[in-house]
C-alpha positions in Angstrom: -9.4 -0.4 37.6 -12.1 -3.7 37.2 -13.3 -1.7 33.8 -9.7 -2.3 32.5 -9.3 -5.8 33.6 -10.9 -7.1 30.3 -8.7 -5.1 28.0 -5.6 -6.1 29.9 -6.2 -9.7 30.0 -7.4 -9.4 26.1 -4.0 -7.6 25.4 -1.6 -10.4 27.5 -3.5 -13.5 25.7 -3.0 -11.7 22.2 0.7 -11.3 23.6 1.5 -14.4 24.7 -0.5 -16.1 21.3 1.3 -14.6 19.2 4.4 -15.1 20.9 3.7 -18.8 21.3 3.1 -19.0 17.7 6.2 -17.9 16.6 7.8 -20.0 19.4 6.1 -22.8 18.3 6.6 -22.3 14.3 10.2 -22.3 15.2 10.6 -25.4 16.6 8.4 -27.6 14.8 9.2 -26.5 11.3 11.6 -28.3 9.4 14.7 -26.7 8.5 16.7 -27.9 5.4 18.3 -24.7 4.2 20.0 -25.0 0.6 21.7 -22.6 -1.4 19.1 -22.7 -4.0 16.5 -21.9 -1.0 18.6 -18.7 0.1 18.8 -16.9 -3.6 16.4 -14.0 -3.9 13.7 -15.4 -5.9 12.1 -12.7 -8.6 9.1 -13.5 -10.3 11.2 -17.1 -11.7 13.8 -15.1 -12.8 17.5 -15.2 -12.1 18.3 -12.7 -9.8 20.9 -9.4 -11.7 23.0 -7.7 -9.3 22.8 -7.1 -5.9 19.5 -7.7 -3.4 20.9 -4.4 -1.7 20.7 -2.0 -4.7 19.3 1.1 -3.6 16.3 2.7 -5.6 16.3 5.9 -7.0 13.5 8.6 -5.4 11.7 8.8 -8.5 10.7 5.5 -8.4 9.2 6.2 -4.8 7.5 9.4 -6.3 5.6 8.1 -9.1 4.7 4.9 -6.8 3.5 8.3 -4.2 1.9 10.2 -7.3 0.3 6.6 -8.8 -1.0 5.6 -5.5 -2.8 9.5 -4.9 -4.3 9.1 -7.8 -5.8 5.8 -7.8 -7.0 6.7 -4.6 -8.9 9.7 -6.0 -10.7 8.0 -8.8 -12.2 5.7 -6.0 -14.1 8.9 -4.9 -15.8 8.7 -8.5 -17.3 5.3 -7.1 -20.0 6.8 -4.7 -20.5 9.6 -7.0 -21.5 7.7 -9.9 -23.5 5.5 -7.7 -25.1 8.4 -6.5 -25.2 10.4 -9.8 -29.3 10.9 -10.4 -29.8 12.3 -7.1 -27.2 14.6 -6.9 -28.4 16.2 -10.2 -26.5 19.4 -11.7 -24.6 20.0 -8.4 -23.7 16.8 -8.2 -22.4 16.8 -11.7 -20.5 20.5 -11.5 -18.7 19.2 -7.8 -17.1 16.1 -9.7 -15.9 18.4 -12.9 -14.4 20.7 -10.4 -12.6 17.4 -8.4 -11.4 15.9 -11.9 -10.4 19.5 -12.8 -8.5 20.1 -9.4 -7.0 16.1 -10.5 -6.0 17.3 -13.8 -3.9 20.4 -12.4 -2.0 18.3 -9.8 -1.4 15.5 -12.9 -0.1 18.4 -15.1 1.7 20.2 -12.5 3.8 16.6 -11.4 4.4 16.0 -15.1 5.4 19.8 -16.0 7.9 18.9 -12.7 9.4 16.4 -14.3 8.3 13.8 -11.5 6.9 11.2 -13.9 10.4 10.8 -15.7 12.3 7.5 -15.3 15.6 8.7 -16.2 
């Protein structure tokens, strides 16, 4: 149990820190609240319609499909970094992962998952 004993006093100070913080935040801030302080605020621009809209699932899917896809171009980093040594393998193991890219990009379009409307 004396191999723990670390860990669990690491884990009650980060406990009662960051409980202390927000204790402390509390009641030393000032608090002025004004109407103008409590409107949604939106890039400096008047707020249309309600905060509580709910958004439609293909905005969640194209923010999926863009996020994917960003993610898999960051592969090309290290590979382009890395391009002279891998020689022709090298070269025909990307065209296959940009190939497998393009399939999933023309499958989500052919879908209809890119659409706004």
């Amino acid at each position: 149990m004396q191999e723990y004993l670390p860990v669990l006093l690491l884990f009650g100070f980060v406990l009662v820190n960051a409980v202390g913080m927000l204790v402390l935040s509390h009641l030393v801030s000032p608090q002025r609240p004004t109407p103008v302080k409590a409107t949604p605020y939106e890039s400096g621009m008047p707020p249309l319609g309600s905060t509580r809209d709910r958004f439609s699932v293909k905005f969640y899917l194209v923010a999926m499909l863009f996020i994917v896809f960003d993610i898999e171009t960051v592969f090309m980093i290290p590979w382009g970094v890395a391009f002279r040594q891998l020689g022709l393998f090298g070269l025909v193991e990307m065209v296959v992962f940009i190939a497998i890219l393009l399939v999933g990009y023309a499958y989500a379009w052919k879908r209809g998952a890119l659409e706004w409307d």
